[in-house]
C-alpha positions as CSV (number, residue, x, y, z in Angstrom):
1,X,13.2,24.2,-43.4
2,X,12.1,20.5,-43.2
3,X,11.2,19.2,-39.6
4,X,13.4,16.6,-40.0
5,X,16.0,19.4,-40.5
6,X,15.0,21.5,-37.5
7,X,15.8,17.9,-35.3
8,X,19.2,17.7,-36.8
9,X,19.8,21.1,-36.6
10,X,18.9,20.6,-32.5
11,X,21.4,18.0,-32.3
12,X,24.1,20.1,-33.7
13,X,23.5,23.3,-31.3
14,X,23.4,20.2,-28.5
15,X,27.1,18.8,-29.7
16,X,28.6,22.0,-29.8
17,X,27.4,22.6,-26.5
18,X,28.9,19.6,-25.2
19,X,31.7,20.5,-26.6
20,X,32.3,23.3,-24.7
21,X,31.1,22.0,-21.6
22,X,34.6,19.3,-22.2
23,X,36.1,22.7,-22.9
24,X,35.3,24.3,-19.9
25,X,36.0,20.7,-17.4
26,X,39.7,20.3,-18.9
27,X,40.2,23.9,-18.1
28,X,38.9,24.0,-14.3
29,X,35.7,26.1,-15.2
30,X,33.1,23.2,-14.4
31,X,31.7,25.8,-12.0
32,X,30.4,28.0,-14.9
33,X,28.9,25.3,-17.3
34,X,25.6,25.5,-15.7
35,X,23.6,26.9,-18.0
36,X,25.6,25.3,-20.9
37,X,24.7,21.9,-19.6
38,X,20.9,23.0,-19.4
39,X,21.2,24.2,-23.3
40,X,22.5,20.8,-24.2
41,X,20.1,18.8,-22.1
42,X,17.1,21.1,-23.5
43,X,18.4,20.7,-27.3
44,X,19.4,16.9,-26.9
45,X,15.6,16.0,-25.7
46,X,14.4,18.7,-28.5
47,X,16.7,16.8,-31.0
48,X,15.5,13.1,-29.7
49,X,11.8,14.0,-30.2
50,X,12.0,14.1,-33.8
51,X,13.4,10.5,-34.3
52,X,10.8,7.5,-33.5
53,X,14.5,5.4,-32.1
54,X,15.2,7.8,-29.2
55,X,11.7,9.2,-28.2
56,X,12.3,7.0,-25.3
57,X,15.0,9.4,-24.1
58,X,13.4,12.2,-24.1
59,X,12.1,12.6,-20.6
60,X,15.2,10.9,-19.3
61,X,17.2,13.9,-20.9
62,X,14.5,16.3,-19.4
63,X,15.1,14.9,-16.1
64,X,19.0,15.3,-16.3
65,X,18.3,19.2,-17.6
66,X,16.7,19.3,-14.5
67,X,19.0,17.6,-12.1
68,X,21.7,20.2,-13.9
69,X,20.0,22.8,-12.7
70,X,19.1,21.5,-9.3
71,X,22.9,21.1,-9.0
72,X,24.1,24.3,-10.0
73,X,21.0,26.8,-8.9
74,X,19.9,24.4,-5.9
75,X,18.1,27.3,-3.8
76,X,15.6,27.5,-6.9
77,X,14.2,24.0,-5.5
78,X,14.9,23.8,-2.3
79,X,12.5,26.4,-0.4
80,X,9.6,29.1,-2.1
81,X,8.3,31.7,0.3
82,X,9.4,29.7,3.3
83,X,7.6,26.9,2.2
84,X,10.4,23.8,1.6
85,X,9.8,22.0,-1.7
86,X,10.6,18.2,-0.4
87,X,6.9,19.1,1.1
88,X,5.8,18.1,-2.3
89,X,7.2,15.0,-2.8
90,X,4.4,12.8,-0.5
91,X,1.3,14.8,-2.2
92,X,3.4,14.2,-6.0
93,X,3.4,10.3,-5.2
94,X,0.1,10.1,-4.2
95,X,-1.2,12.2,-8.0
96,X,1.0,9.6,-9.3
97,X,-0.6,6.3,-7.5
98,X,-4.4,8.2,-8.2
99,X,-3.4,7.9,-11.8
100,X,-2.5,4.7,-12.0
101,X,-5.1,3.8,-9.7
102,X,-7.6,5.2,-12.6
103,X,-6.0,3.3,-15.5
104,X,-7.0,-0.2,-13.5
105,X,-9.6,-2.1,-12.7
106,X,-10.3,-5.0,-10.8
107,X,-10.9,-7.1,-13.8
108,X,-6.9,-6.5,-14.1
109,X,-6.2,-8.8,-11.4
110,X,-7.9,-11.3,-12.9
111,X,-3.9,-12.3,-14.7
112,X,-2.4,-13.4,-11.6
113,X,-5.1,-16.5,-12.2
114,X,-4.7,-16.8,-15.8
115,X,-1.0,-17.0,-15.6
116,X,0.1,-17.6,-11.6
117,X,3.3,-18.9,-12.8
118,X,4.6,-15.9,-14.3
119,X,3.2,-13.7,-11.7
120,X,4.2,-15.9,-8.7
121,X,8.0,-16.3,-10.2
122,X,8.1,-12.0,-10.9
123,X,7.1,-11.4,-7.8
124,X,9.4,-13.6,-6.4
125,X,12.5,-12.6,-8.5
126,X,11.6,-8.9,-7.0
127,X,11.5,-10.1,-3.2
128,X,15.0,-11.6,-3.4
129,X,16.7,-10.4,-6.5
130,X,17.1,-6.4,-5.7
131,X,17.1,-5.7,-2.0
132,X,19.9,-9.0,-1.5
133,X,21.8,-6.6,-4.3
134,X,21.1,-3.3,-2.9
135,X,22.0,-4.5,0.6
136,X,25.5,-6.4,-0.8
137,X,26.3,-2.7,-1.9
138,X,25.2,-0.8,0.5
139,X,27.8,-3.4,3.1
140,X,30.3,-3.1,0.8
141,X,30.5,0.8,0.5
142,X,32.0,3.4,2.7
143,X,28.3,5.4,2.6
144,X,27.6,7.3,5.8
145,X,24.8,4.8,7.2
146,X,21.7,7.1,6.2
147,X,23.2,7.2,2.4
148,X,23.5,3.2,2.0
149,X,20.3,2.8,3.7
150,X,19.2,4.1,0.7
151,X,20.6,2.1,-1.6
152,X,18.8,-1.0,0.1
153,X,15.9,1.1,-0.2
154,X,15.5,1.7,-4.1
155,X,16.3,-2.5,-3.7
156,X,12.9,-3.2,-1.5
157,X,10.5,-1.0,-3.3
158,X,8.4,-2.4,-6.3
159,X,8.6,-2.0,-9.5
160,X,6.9,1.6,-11.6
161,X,4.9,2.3,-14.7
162,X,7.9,2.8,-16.5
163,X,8.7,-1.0,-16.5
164,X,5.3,-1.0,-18.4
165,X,6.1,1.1,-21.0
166,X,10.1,-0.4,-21.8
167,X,7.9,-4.3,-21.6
168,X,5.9,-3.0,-24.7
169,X,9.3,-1.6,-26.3
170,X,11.1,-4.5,-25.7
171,X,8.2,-6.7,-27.2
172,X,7.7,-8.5,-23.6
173,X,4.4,-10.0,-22.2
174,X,3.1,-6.7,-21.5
175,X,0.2,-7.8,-19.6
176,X,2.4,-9.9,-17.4
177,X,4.7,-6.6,-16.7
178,X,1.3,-4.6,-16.0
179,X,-0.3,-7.8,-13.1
180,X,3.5,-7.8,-12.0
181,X,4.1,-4.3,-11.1
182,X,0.1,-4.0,-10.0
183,X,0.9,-7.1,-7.6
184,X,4.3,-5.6,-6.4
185,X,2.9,-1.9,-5.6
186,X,0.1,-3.1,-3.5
187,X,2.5,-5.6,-1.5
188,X,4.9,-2.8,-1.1
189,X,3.1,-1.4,2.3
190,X,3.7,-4.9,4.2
191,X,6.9,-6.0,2.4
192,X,9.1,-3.8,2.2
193,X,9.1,-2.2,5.9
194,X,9.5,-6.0,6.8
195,X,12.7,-6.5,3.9
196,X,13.9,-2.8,5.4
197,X,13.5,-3.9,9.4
198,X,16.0,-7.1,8.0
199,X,18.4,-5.5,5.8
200,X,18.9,-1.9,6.6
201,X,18.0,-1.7,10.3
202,X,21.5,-1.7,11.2
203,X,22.2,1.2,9.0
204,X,19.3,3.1,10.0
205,X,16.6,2.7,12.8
206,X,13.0,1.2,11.1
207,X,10.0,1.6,12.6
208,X,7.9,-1.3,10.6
209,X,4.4,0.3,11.8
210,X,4.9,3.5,11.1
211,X,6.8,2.8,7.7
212,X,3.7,0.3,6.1
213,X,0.9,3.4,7.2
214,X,3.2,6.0,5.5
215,X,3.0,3.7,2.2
216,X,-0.1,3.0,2.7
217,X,-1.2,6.1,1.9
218,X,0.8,6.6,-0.4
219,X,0.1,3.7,-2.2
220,X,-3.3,2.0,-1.1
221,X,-5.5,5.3,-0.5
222,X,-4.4,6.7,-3.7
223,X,-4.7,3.9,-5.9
224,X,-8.0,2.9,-4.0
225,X,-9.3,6.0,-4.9
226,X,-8.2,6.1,-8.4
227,X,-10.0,2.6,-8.6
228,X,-12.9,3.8,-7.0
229,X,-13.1,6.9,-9.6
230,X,-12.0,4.4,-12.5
231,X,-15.4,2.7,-11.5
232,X,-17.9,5.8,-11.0
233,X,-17.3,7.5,-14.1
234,X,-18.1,4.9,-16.5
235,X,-16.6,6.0,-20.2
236,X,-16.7,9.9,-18.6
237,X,-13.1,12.0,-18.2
238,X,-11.5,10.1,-21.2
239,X,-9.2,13.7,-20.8
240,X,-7.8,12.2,-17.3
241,X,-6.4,9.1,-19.6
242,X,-4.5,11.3,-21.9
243,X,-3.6,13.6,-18.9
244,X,-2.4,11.5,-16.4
245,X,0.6,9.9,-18.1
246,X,1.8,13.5,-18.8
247,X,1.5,14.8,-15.1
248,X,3.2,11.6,-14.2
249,X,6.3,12.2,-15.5
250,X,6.0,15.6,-14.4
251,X,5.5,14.7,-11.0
252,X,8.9,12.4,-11.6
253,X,10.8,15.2,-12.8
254,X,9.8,17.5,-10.2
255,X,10.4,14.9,-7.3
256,X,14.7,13.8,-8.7
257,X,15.0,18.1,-9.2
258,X,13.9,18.2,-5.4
259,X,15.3,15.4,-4.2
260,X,18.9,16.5,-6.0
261,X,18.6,20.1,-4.7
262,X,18.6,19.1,-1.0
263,X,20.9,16.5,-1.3
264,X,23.1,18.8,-3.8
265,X,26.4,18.5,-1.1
266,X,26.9,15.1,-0.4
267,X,25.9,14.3,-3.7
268,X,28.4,16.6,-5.1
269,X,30.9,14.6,-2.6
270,X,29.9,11.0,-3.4
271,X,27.8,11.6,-6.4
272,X,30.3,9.0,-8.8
273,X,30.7,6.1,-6.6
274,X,27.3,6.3,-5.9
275,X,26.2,6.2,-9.5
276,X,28.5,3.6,-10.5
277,X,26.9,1.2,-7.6
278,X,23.2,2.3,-8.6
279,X,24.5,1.3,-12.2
280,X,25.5,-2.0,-11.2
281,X,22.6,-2.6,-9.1
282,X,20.3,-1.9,-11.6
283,X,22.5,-4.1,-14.3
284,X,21.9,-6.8,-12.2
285,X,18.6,-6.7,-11.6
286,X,17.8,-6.9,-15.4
287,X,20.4,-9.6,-15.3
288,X,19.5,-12.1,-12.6
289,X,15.9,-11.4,-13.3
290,X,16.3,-12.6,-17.0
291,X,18.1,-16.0,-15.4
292,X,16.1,-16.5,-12.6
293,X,12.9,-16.8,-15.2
294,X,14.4,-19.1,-17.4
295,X,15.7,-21.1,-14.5
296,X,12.6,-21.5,-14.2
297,X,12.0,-22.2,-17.6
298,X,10.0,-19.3,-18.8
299,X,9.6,-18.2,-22.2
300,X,12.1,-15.8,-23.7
301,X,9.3,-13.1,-23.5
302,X,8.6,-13.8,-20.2
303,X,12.2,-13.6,-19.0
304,X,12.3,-10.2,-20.9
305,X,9.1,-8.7,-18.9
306,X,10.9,-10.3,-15.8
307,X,14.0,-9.0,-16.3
308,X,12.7,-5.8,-16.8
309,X,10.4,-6.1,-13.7
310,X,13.4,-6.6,-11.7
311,X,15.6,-3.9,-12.9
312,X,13.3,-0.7,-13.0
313,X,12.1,-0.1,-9.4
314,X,9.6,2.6,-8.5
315,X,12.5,5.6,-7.4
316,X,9.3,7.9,-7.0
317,X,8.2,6.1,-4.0
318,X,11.1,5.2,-2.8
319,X,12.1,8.8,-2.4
320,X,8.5,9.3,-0.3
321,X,9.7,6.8,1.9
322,X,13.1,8.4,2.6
323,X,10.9,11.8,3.0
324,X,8.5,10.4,5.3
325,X,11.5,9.5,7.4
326,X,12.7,12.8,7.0
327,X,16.0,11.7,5.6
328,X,15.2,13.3,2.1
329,X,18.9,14.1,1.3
330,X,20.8,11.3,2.2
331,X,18.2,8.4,2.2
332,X,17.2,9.6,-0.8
333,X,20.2,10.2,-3.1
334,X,20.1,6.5,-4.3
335,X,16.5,6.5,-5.5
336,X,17.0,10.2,-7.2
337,X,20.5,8.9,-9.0
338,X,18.9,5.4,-9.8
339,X,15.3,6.9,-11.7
340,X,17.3,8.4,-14.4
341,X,19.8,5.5,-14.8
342,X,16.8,3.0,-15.0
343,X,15.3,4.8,-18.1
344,X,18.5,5.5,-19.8
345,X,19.4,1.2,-19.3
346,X,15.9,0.4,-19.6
347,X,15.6,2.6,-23.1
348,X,19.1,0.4,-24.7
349,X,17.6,-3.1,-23.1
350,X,13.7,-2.3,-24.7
351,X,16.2,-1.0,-28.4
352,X,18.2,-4.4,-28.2
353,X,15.6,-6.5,-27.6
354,X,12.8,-4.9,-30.1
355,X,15.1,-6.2,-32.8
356,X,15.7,-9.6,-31.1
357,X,13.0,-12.2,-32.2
358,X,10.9,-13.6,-29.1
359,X,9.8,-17.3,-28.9
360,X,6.6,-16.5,-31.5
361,X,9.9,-16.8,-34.0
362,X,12.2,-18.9,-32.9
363,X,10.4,-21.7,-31.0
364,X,9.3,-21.9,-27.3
365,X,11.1,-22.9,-23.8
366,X,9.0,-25.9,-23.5
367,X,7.8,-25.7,-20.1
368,X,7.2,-28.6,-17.7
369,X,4.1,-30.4,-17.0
């Protein structure tokens, strides 16, 4: 049997099982599709793999097969041996932040002065765009407080890695999308307890001090250390480059299966409205951060990386804040319901634009001098 075959083949088991599970909703047995809707997550992903146009999916499916089984088998991920899972999620952020922290330098920095323009105006989209958004939301829903906190939440954290990767996709100014989200991450500790303090403190109470240490060692520790290691080992551990984007996405998986598990109830109860406003508040991010660059007058490619920048916030640390606050399963619903959506929007914005000429083709937004 051709590989190609075998993909296809995948892709058939994964629409029967579909199928079935619409089978098994029209007839009021939803509560035994679980293990169906793992077989079609596990054979959609399988299925993707094999075609170069929806590798990109492929760990978002993953993360859904997961979330499927977080919702129907939540005492899997919840607690081992007495020992509660959410434990994990701090230590998971900071592997992730290490790795990153390794794959920089401080020669990387060295963009904001090549092009301060594009960095200042990202940066700045990111600051006003998404937690104005997530807060509008969170006002205008019927949340319980701790819930739409959460939703301003995934608004004031930075942009992730992920941004990185749908930039190159979308044939964006990748190094701009790299100095952006750098820039953003190690802000995060001082801005967003500040943007949370002024936006969500009457949802939730914010304790600004203790807020910027918890990130900062989540954040500047880690990646300080990844820096520092980046530095020692010269061209040594080129196995930790190949490794660490692998246990990265891992480590996101692990941290949405946890974060759904103990949160399973409520978002069992709220779990539609909630992703229809995470939806929207994502849309508009990539939307307002596209218009706000070429208000600006930025180049189309710029506005893509931008726009991008905007949209796909880092849901990993988001959900470290809400567990470091030790509101894991309400705080952090939004940022475990927003991760997924990001990459699933993010994956059909980087397809469009990939096929879209950039200014290279059709001519420059002259820019002012």
């Amino acid at each position: 049997m051709k590989k190609t075959t075998v993909y296809a083949f995948s892709l058939g088991i994964a629409a029967l099982l579909f199928l079935w599970i619409v089978v098994l909703i029209v007839t009021g047995k939803i509560h035994q599709a679980g293990p169906f809707f793992l077989g079609f997550f596990a054979t959609l992903a399988f299925g993707f793999s094999g075609y170069r146009a929806y590798n990109g999916l492929v760990f978002t499916t993953m993360i859904f097969a997961g979330v499927s089984v977080a919702l129907y088998y939540p005492e899997l991920f919840t607690e081992i041996a007495g020992f509660k899972l959410t434990g994990l999620i701090i230590p998971l952020i900071q592997i992730i932040m290490f790795g990153m922290g390794t794959s920089m330098s401080v020669g990387d920095f060295a963009a904001v002065f090549k092009t301060p323009k594009g960095v200042l105006i990202g940066v700045s989209a990111q600051l006003l765009i998404m937690p104005l958004v997530g807060f509008t939301l969170a006002k205008t829903s019927s949340f319980p407080p701790e819930i739409a906190a959460g939703i301003v939440l995934i608004g004031c954290s930075p942009s992730g890695v992920a941004s990185n990767v749908m930039a190159y996709l979308a044939k964006a100014n990748v190094a701009l999308s790299i100095t952006i989200t750098s820039i953003a991450t190690l802000l995060a500790p001082f801005i967003t307890p500040v943007l949370m303090k002024l936006l969500a403190g009457e949802f939730i109470e914010i304790d600004i001090l203790a807020m910027m240490w918890s990130i900062v060692k989540m954040i500047i520790l880690p990646i300080g250390a990844g820096l520092l290691f980046n530095k020692l080992r010269g061209d040594g551990a080129q196995w930790l480059d190949r490794a660490m984007p692998l246990v990265s996405m891992l480590a996101i998986g692990l941290i949405i299966t946890v974060i759904t598990a103990a949160g399973r109830d409520s978002l069992l109860d709220i779990g539609g409205i909630l992703m229809l406003l995470v939806l929207i508040h994502n849309l508009f991010g990539y939307t307002l951060g596209y218009w706000y660059a070429r208000l600006f007058r930025m180049s189309e490619q710029d506005a893509r990386t931008i726009a991008i920048e905007v949209g796909m916030q880092n849901g990993g640390l988001a959900s470290g804040i809400a567990d470091s606050l030790g509101k894991i399963a309400t705080m952090g619903l939004a940022p475990a319901v927003f991760g997924p959506l990001m990459n699933i929007t993010g994956s059909i914005l980087a397809s469009y634009w990939s096929g879209k000429p950039t200014d290279e083709a059709v001519g420059a937004v002259p820019e002012k001098r």
